[in-house]
N, C-alpha and C positions, 0 to 999 in steps of 0.2 A: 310686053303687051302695050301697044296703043289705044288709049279709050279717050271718047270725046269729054271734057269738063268745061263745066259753067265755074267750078270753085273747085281749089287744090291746095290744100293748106303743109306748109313746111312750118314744124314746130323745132327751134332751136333750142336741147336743153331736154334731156330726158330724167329730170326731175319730179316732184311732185306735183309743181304749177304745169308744165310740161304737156304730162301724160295726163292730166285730169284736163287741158283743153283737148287734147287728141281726144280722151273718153266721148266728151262730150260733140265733137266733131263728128267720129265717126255713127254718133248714135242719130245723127240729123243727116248721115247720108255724104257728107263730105269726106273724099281721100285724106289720107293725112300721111305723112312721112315725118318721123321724130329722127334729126340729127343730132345722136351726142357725141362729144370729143373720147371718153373716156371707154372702157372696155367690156363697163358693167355698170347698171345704175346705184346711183346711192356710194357713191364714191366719196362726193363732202362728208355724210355722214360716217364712215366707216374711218375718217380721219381723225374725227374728233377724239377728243380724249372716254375711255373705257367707261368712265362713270358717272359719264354724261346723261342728265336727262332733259327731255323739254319742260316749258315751263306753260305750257297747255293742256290743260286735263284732255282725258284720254277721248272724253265725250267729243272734242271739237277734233279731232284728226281722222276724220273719217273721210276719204274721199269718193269723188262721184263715183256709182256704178260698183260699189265696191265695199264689204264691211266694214263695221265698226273694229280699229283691230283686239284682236284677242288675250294679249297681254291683260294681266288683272292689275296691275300699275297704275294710278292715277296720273302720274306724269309718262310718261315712256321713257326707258331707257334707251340708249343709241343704238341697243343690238336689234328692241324689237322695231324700231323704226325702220332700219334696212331689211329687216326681213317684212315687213309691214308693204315695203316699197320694191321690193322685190318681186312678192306674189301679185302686186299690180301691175307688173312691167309684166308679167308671163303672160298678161291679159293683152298683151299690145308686140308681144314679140316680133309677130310680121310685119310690124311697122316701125321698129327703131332700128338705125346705122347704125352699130356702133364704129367708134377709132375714126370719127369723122371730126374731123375742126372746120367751122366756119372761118372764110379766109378773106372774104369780101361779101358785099351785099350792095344791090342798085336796084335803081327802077328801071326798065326797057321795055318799051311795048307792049304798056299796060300790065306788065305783070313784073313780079320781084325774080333776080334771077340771084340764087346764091354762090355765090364759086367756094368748095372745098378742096380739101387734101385727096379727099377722091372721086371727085369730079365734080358738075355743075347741076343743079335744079333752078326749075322752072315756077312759081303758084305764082298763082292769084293775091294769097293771102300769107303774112308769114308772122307767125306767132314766135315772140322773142320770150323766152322762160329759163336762162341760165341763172336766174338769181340775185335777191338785194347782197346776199352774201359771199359774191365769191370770189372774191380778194382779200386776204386779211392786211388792214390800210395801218402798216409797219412805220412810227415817226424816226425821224433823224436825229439824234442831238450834237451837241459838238462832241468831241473825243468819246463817241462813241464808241468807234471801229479798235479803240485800242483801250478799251475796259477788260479788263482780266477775269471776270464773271462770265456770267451767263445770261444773253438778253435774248428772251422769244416770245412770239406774239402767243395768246391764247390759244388760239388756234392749236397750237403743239404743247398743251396743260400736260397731256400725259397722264399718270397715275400719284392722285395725290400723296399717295403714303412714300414718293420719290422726296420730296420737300422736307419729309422730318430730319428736325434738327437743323435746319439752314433756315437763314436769314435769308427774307424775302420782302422783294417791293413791288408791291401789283400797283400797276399804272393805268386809272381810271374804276370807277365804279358801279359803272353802270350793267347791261344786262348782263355780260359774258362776265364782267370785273366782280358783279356779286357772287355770278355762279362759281366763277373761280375761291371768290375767298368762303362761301357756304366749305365747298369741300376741303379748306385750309380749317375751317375751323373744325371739322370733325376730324384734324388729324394731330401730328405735334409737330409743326414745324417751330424751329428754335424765336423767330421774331417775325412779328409781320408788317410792314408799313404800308400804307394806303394810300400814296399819291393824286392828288386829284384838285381842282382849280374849283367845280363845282360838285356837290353832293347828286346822288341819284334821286331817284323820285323813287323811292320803294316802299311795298308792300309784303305781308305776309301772307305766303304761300296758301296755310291754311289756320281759320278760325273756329278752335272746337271742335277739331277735325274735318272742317268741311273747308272743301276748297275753294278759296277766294273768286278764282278765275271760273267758277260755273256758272258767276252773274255775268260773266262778260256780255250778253245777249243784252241783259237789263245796261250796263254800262252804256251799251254801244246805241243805246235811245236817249239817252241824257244829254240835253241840250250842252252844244259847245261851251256857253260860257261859263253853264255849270261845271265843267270836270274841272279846271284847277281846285275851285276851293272844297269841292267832294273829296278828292283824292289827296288836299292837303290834310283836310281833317283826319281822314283816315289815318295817315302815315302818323301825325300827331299822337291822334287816342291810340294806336296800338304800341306806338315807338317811345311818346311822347318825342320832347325836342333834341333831335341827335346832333343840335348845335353845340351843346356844351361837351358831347364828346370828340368835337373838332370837324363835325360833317358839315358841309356851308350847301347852302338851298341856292338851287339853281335859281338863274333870273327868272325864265319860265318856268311855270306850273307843269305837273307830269302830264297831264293831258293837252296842254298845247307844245309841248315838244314831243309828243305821239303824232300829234296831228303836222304839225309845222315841221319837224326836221326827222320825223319816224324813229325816235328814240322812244322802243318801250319800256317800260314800268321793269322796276330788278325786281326780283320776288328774292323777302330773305329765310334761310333754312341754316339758321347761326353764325351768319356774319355780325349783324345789329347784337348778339347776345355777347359774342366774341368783343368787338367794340367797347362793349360797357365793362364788360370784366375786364379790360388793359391789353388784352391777348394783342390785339391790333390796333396801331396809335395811327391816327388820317394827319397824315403829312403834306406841305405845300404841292406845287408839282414840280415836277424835274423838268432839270431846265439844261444839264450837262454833263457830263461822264468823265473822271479821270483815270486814273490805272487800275483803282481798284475803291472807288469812290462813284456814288451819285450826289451832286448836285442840286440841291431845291431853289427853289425862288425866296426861298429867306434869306439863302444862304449858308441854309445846314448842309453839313455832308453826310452820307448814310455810306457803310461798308455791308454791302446783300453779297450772297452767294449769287443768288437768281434775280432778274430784273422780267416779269411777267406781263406784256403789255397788253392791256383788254383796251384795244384802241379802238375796235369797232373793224370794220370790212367797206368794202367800195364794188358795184357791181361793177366796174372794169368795160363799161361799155361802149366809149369814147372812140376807138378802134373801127367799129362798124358802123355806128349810126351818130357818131360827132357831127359831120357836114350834112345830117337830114334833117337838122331842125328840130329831130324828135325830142332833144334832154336837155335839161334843164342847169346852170350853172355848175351846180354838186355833182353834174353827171349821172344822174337819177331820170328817167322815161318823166314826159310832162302827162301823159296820159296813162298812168300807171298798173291801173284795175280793169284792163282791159278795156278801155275805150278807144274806138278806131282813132292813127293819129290824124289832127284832121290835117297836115301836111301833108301828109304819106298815106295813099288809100292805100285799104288792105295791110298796115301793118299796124299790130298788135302788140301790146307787153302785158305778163301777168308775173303775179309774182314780188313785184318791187316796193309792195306799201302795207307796211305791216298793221294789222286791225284789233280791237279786243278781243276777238273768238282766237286770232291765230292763222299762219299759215296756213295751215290744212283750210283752215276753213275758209278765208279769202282765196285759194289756189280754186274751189267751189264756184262760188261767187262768181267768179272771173272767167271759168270755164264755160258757163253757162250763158254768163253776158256775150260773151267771144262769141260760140257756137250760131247761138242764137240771130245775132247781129250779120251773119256769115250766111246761115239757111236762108234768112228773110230773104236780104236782098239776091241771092241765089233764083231763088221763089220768083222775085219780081222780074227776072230779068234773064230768063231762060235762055235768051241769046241776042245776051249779049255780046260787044264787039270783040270783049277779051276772052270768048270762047275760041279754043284752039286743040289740037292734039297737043298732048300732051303723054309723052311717055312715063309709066308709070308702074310700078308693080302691081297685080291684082289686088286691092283692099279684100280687107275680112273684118266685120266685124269684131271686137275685141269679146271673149266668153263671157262677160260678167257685164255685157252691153246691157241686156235685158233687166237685169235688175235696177237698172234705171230709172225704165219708163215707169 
């Protein structure tokens, strides 16, 4: 079918950021087309390890258009997420590709033309939502490649009651490095060592049963210069000083390496307890591998079964939008929270900057700024010169549009 459009939105990534700017598109009347690579949504998540949960109370994962989900869970575990994100794709099924890979991306003729694995689109506007996370950013060290253990990234934890009884070195501490060793310590692995150059900025999970991250609302109003020494205190009076059990404080405060390099806050659920009773000794960091040896920056050598690396992730998006000016050294969008770039009309990123409420709840956020920013100028400019045919599937509103408005 040919239909004339003022605005035609291609959303790359049928994610959570994804499908909540699509919600929010189609609810303002704009087509949209969701290209994902994979064969069903919710793919990252179903990779993760079994006992996995977020570290977002359940209250901030709600997205547009859409329930609060159902799960009685305070955190969510990773099954109810995919099914969480599941039932929202069935709201958008007419409008996601699957087994589609973006393969290139330009500007031509006032409008973004995408080329895929099968075949080529056309918009106006192209919203980029494959994620801050999806690469897991695997380091190199020397004589790694012929270490007689076991070296893998986070990403592949698995199921922690695999670890018992093995010596293990988790490399880094931070969000994914706490979640990892939270689940070591509710298990019996024989040793654990902590590798790591700077300490985390962490918090507990919950105070007196209530959950720390339900202030995040109130957080997220706290003048900038206030959150380093708010959230040093905190980690203090709860933790007191985890320098004497070998944790060393970052240069930056947890709140300006939130802000400044998008490293969030670790939430701990018995790592810090693990720590202080010896379970787990924080080690320099690795710096080298030999046949069956790790390496430190003292100079110590460690003999692990497993070397666990929570090194963090890299959105990987150098590939498409490197030569557009859009990203920024790290390879991170300059305009992250959906703001138009202002190089490149009409293109978009959500998704890439994580907030106190949480993904869900920036994917929100961002949706809405997107849509909005898109109707307006739609609005103004009925016809405009980048009005053309454009081929296109019949849009449908998505079923759970209405609860929206």
């Amino acid at each position: 079918m040919t239909i004339p459009l003022t605005a035609h939105a291609i959303v790359i990534g049928a994610g959570l950021s994804g499908m909540a700017a699509a919600t929010e598109l189609l609810k303002r009347g704009v087509p949209v087309t969701i290209l994902e690579a994979s064969n069903r949504v919710a793919d990252p998540w179903r990779a993760r390890h079994p006992r996995l949960r977020l570290n977002i109370h359940r209250h901030f994962t709600r997205l547009p258009g859409h329930h609060e989900p159902r799960a009685k869970d305070r955190f969510l575990p990773r099954d109810a997420v995919v099914d969480y994100l599941g039932d929202y794709a069935d709201g958008l099924k007419d409008h996601i590709v699957f087994n589609t890979s973006v393969l290139s991306v330009r500007r031509e003729g006032g409008l973004w033309q995408v080329d895929t694995n099968n075949g080529s689109y056309s918009c106006t506007d192209l919203v980029v939502a494959t994620g801050r996370e999806k690469v897991p950013d695997m380091p190199v060290w020397p004589g790694m490649e012929d270490f007689g253990g076991k070296v893998i990234h986070a990403a592949d934890f698995g199921d922690p009651s695999d670890y018992d009884g093995k010596n293990i070195v988790v490399v880094g501490a931070g969000n994914s490095g706490s979640d990892v060793l939270n689940h070591l310590s509710r298990n019996n692995p024989a040793r654990v060592w902590v590798a790591v150059r700077y300490g985390p900025s962490i918090l507990p999970s919950k105070i007196l049963g209530f959950s720390l991250q339900r202030m995040a609302n109130l957080f997220a109003r706290f003048p900038k210069w206030s959150l380093d020494p708010v959230f040093g205190f905190m980690q203090w009076t709860f933790f007191g000083n985890l320098r004497r059990h070998g944790l060393p404080r970052h240069k930056l405060g947890g709140g300006s390496r939130m802000l400044k390099d998008g490293v969030t806050f670790a939430l701990d659920d018995g790592f810090v307890a693990a720590l202080k009773a010896g379970r787990f000794e924080v080690v320099p960091q690795v710096v080298g591998f030999g046949d069956y040896t790790v390496e430190l920056a003292n100079g110590r050598k460690l003999r692990p079964d497993v070397v666990i690396c929570a090194t963090g992730y890299r959105p990987d998006l150098e590939r498409l939008f490197g030569e557009l000016g859009a990203l920024d050294a790290k390879g991170y969008p300059l305009h992250p929270m959906g703001q138009e770039d202002v190089n490149n009309p009409g293109l978009w990123f959500t998704g890439y900057t994580p907030v106190f409420q949480g993904f869900f709840h920036a994917a929100g956020v961002c949706a809405v700024r997107i849509a909005a920013l898109v109707a307006a100028r739609t609005a103004k400019a009925p016809n405009a010169p980048h009005q053309r045919q454009v081929a296109h599937r019949p849009q449908i509103q998505p079923r759970f549009a209405k609860r929206a408005e």
